[in-house]
N, CA, C and O atoms as a DFTB+ gen file, in Angstrom:
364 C
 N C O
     1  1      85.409      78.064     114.394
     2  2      84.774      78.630     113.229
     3  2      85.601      79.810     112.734
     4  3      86.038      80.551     113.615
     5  1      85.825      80.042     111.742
     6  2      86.596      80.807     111.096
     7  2      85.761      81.862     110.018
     8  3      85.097      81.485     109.052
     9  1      85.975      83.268     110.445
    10  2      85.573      84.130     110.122
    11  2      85.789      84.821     108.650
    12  3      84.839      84.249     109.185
    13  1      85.950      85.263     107.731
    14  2      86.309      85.780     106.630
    15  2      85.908      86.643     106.059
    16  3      84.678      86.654     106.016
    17  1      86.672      87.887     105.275
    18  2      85.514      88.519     104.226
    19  2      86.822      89.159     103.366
    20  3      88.019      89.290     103.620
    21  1      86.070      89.446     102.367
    22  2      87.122      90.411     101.326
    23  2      86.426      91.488     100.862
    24  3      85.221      91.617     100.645
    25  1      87.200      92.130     100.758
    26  2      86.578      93.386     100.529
    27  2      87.085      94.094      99.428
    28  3      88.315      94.039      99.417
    29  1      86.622      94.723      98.519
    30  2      87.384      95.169      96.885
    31  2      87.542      96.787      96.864
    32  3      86.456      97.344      96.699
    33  1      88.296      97.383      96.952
    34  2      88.365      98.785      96.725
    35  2      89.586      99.421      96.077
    36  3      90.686      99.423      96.630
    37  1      89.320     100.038      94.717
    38  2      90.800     100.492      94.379
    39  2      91.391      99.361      93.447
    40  3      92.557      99.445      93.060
    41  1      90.675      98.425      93.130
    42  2      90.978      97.248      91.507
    43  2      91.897      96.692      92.900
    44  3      92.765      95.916      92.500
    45  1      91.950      96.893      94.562
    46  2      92.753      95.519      94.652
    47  2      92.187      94.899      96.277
    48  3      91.802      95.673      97.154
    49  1      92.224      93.625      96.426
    50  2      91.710      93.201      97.410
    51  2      92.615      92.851      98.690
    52  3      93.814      92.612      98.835
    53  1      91.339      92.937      99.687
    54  2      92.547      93.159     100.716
    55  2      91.520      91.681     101.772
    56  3      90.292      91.617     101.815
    57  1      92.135      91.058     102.219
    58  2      91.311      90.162     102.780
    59  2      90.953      90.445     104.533
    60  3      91.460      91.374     105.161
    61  1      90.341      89.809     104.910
    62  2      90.272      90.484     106.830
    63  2      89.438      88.878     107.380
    64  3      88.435      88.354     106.894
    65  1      90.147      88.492     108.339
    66  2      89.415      87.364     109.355
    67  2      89.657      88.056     110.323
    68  3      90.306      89.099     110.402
    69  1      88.839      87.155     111.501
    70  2      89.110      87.291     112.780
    71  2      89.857      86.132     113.456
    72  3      89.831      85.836     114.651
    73  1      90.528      85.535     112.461
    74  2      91.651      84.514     112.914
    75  2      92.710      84.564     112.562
    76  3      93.078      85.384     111.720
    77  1      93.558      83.618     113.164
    78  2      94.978      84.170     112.696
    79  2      95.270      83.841     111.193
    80  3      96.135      84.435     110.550
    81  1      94.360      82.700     110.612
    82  2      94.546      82.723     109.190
    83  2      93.748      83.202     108.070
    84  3      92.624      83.528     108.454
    85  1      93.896      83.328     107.062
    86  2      92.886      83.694     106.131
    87  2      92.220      81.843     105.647
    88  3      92.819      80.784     105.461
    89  1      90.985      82.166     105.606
    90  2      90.382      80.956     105.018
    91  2      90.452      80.270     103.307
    92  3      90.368      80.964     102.294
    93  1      90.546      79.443     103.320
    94  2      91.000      79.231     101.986
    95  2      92.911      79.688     101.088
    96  3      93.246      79.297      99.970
    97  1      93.479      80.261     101.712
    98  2      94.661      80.579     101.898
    99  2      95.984      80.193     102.952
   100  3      97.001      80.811     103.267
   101  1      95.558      79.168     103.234
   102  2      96.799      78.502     104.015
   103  2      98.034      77.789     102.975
   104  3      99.035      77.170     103.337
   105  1      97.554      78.134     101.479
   106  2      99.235      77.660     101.262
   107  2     100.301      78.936     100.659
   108  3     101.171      78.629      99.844
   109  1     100.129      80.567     101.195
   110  2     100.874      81.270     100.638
   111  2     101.599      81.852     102.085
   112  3     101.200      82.127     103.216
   113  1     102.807      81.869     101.407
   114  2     103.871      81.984     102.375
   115  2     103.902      83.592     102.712
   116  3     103.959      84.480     101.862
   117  1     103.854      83.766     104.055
   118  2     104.092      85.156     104.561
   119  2     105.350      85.715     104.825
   120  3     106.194      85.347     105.642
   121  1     105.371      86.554     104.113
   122  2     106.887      87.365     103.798
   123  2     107.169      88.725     104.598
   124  3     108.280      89.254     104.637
   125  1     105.909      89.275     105.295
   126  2     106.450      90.365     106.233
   127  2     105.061      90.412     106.629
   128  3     104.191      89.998     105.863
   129  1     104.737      90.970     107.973
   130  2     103.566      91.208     108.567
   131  2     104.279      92.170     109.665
   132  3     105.480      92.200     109.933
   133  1     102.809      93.266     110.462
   134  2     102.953      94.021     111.053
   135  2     101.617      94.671     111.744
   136  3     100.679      95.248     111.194
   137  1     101.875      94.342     113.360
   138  2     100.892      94.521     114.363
   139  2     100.380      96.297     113.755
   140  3     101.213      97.203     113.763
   141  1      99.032      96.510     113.307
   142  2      98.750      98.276     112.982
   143  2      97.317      98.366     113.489
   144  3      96.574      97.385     113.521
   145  1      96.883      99.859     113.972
   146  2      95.680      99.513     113.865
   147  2      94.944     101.313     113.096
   148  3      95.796     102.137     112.763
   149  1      93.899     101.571     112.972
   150  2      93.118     102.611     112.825
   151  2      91.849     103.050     114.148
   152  3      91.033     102.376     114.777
   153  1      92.135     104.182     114.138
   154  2      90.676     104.725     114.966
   155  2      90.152     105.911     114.374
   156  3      90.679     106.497     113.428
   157  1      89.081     106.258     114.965
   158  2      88.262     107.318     113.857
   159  2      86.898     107.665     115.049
   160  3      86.152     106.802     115.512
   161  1      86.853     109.015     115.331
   162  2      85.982     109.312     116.220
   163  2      84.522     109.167     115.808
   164  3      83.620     108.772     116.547
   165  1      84.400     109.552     114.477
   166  2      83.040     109.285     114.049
   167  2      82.176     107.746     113.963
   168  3      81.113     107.531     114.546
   169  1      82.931     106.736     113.073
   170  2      82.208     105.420     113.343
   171  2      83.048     103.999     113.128
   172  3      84.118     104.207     112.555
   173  1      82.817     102.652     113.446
   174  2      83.757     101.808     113.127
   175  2      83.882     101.826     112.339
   176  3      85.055     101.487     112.184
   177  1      83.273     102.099     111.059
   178  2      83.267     101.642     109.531
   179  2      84.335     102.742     109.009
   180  3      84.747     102.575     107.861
   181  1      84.684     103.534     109.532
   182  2      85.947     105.191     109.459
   183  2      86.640     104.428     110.032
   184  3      87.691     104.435     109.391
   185  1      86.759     103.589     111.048
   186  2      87.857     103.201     111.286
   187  2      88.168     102.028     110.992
   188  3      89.377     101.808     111.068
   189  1      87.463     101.090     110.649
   190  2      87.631      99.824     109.220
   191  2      88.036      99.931     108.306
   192  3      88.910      99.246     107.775
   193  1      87.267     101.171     107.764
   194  2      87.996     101.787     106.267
   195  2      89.758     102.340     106.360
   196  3      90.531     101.884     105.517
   197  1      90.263     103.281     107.377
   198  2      91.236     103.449     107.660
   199  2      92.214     102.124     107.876
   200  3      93.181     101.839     107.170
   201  1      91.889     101.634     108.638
   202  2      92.649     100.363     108.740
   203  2      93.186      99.675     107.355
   204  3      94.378      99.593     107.059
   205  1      92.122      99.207     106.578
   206  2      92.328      98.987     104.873
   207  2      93.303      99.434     104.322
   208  3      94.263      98.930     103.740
   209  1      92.889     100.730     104.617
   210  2      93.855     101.449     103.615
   211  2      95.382     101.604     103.742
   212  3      96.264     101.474     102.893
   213  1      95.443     101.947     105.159
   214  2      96.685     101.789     105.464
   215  2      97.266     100.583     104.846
   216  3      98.071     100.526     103.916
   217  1      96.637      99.480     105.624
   218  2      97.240      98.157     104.687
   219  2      97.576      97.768     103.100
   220  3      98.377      96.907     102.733
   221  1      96.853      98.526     102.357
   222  2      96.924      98.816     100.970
   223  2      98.007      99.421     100.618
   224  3      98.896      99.010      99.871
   225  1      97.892     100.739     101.353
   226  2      99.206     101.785     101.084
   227  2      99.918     101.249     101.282
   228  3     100.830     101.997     100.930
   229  1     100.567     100.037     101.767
   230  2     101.863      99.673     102.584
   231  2     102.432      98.602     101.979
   232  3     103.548      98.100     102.113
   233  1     101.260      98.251     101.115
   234  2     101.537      96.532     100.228
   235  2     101.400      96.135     100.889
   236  3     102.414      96.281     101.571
   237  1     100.199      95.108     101.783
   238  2      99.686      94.052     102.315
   239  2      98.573      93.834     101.988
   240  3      97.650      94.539     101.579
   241  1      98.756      92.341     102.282
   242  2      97.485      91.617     101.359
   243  2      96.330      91.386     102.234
   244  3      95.149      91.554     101.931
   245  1      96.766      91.015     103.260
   246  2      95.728      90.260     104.585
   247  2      95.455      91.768     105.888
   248  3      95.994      92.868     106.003
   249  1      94.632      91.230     106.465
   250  2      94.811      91.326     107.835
   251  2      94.044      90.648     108.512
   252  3      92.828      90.695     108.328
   253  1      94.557      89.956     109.344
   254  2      94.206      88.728     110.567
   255  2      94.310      89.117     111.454
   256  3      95.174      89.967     111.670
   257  1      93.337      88.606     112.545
   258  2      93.570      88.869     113.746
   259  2      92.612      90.043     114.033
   260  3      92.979      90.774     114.953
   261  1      91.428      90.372     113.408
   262  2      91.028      92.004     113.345
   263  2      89.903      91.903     114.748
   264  3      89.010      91.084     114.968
   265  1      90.281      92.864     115.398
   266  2      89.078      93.101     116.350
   267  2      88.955      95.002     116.721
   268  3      89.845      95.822     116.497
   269  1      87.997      95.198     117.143
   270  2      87.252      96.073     117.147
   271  2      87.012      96.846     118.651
   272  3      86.703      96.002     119.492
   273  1      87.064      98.027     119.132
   274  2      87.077      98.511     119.964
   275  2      85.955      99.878     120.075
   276  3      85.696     100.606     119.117
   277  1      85.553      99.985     121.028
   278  2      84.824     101.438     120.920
   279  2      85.430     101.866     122.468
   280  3      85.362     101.094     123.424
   281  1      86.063     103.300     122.542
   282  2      87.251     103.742     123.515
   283  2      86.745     105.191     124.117
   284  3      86.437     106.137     123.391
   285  1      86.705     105.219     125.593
   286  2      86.610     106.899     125.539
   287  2      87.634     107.423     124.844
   288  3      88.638     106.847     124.425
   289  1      87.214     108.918     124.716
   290  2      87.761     109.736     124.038
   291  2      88.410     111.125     124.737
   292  3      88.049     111.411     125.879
   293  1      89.288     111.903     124.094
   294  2      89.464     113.145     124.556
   295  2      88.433     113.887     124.924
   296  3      87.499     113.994     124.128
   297  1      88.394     114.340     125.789
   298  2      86.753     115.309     125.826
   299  2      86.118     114.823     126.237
   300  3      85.193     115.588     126.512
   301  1      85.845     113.530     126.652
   302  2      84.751     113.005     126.900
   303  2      83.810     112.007     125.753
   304  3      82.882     111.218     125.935
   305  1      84.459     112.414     124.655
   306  2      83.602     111.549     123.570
   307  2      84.026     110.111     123.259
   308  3      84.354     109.644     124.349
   309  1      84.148     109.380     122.518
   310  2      84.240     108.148     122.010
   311  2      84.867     107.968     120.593
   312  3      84.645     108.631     119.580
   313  1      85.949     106.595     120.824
   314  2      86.752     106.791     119.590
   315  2      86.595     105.076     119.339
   316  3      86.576     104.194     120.198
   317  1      86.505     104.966     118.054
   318  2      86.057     103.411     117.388
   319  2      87.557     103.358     116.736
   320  3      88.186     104.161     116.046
   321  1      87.930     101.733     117.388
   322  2      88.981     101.374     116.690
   323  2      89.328     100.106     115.687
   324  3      88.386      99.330     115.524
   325  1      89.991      99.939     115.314
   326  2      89.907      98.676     114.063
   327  2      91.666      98.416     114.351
   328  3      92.561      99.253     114.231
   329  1      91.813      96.626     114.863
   330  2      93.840      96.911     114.985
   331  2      93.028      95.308     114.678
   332  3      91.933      94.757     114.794
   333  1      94.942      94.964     114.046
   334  2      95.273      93.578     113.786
   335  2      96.390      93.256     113.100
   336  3      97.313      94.067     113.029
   337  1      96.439      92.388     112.678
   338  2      98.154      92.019     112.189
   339  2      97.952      92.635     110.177
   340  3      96.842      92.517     109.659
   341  1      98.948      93.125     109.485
   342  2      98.582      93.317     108.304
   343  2      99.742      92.482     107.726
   344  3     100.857      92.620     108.229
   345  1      99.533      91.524     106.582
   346  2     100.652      90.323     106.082
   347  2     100.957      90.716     104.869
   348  3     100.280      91.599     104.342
   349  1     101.614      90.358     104.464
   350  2     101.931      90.799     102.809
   351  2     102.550      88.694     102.705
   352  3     103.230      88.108     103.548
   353  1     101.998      88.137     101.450
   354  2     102.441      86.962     101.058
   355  2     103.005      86.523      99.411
   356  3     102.480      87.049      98.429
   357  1     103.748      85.849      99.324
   358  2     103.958      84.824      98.101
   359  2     102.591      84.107      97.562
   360  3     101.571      83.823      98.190
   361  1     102.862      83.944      96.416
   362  2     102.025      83.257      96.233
   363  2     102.652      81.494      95.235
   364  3     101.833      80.619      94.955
């Protein structure tokens, strides 16, 4: 089963599965990709959102592969993480 979602922020979309492909997009050719991830002490969604963006900032279209972590922390506290592959493609 294959996971999917898109998400719109900033007039541009950035897509996210939890597989290695995007759904509905298996015929655009991948032209550079790169293992990244985000963390954020406050919540996953700080560190979902971070993740995004980075990928945005960087020109990539996708990210596949996304999974989710909640990590001790310095101090003793807890750090939420968001990592996965970020692709940039042809179309």
């Amino acid at each position: 089963m294959r996971v999917g979602h898109t998400f719109r922020m900033a007039n541009e979309t950035i897509y996210w599965s939890t597989t290695d492909t995007i759904p509905d997009f298996s015929n655009k050719l991948v032209t550079k990709s790169e293992v990244t991830w985000a963390h954020n002490p406050q919540s996953i969604m700080a560190a979902y959102n971070g993740l995004e963006a980075w990928a945005r900032n960087h020109g990539y279209n996708a990210l596949i592969g996304v999974r989710f972590m909640v990590c001790p922390g310095p101090g003793g506290g807890i750090e939420f993480w968001a990592y996965g592959t970020a692709v940039a493609w042809e179309y």
